[in-house]
LUMFIMI-751659 format. One record per residue (C-alpha): residue number from 1; residue in one letter; chain; x, y, z. Coordinates in pm, whole numbers, plus 50000, padded with zeros to 5 digits. Example, Ala and Ser with C-alpha at 12.3 -4.5 7.8 and 13.67 -1.06 7.14 Angstrom:
# residues 2
+-----+----+----+-------+-------+-------+
|   i | aa | ch |     x |     y |     z |
+-----+----+----+-------+-------+-------+
|   1 |  A |  A | 51230 | 49550 | 50780 |
|   2 |  S |  A | 51367 | 49894 | 50714 |
+-----+----+----+-------+-------+-------+
# end
This chain:
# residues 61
+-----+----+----+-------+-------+-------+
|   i | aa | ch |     x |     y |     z |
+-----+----+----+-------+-------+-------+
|   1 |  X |  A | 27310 | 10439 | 52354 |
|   2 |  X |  A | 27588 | 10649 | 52311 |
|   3 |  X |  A | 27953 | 10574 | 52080 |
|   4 |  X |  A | 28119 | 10531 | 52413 |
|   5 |  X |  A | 27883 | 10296 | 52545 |
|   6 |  X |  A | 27882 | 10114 | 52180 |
|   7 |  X |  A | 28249 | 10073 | 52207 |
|   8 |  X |  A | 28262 | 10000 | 52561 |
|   9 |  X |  A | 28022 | 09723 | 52491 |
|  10 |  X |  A | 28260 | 09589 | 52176 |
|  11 |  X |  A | 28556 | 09621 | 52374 |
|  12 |  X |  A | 28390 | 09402 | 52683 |
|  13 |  X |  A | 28249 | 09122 | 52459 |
|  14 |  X |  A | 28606 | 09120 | 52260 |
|  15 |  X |  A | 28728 | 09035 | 52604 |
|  16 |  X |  A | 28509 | 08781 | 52642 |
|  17 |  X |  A | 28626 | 08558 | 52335 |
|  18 |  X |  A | 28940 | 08608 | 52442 |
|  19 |  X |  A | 28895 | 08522 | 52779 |
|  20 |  X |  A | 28767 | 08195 | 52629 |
|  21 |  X |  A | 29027 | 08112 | 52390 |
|  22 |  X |  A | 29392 | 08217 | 52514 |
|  23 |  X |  A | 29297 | 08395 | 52849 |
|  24 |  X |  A | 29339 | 08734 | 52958 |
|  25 |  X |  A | 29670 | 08952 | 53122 |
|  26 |  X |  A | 29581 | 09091 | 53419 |
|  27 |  X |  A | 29575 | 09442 | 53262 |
|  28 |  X |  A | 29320 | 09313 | 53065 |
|  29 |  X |  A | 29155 | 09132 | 53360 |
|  30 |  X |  A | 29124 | 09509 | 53481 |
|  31 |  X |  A | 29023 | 09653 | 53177 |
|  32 |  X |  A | 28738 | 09420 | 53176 |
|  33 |  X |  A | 28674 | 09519 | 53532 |
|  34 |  X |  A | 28674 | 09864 | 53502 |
|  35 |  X |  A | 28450 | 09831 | 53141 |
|  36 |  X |  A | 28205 | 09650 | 53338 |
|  37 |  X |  A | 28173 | 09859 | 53615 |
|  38 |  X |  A | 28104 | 10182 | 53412 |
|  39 |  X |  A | 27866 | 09974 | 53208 |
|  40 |  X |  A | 27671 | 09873 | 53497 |
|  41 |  X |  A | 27664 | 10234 | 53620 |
|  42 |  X |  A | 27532 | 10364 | 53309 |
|  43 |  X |  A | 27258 | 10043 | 53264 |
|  44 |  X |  A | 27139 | 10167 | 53640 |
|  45 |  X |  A | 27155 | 10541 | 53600 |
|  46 |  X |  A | 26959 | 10526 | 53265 |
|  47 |  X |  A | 26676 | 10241 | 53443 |
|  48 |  X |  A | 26678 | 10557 | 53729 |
|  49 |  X |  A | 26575 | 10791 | 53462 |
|  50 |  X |  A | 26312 | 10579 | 53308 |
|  51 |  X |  A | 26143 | 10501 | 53649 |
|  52 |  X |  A | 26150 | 10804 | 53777 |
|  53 |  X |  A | 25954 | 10965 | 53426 |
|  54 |  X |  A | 25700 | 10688 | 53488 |
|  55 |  X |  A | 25344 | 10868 | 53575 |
|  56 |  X |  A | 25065 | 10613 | 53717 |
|  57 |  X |  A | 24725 | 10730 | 53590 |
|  58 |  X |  A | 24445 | 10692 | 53832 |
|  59 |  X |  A | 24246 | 10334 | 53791 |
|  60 |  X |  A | 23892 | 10469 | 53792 |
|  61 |  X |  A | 23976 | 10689 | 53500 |
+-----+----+----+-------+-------+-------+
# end
């Protein structure tokens, strides 16, 4: 995983305990939003790459 991604994940589960505790502003409400979004992006472009590279080997070999 890439820095970003690293710190995108920090940032989102910082959120979270906040969330919990005192609640969030709605810019952070957003924030959170947008963080997810590109994470969820990234988690389906990289499961794209790793299906596509899978090769099936014939069975009767």
């Amino acid at each position: 995983m890439s820095d970003s991604m690293d710190q995108n994940i920090a940032r989102i589960n910082e959120l979270a305990r906040k969330a919990k505790i005192v609640g969030l502003t709605d810019e952070e409400v957003e924030e959170r939003n947008e963080l997810r979004k590109k994470y969820i992006e990234a988690f389906r472009s990289n499961l794209k790459v790793q299906l596509d590279s899978i090769k099936f080997a014939d069975e009767e070999q």
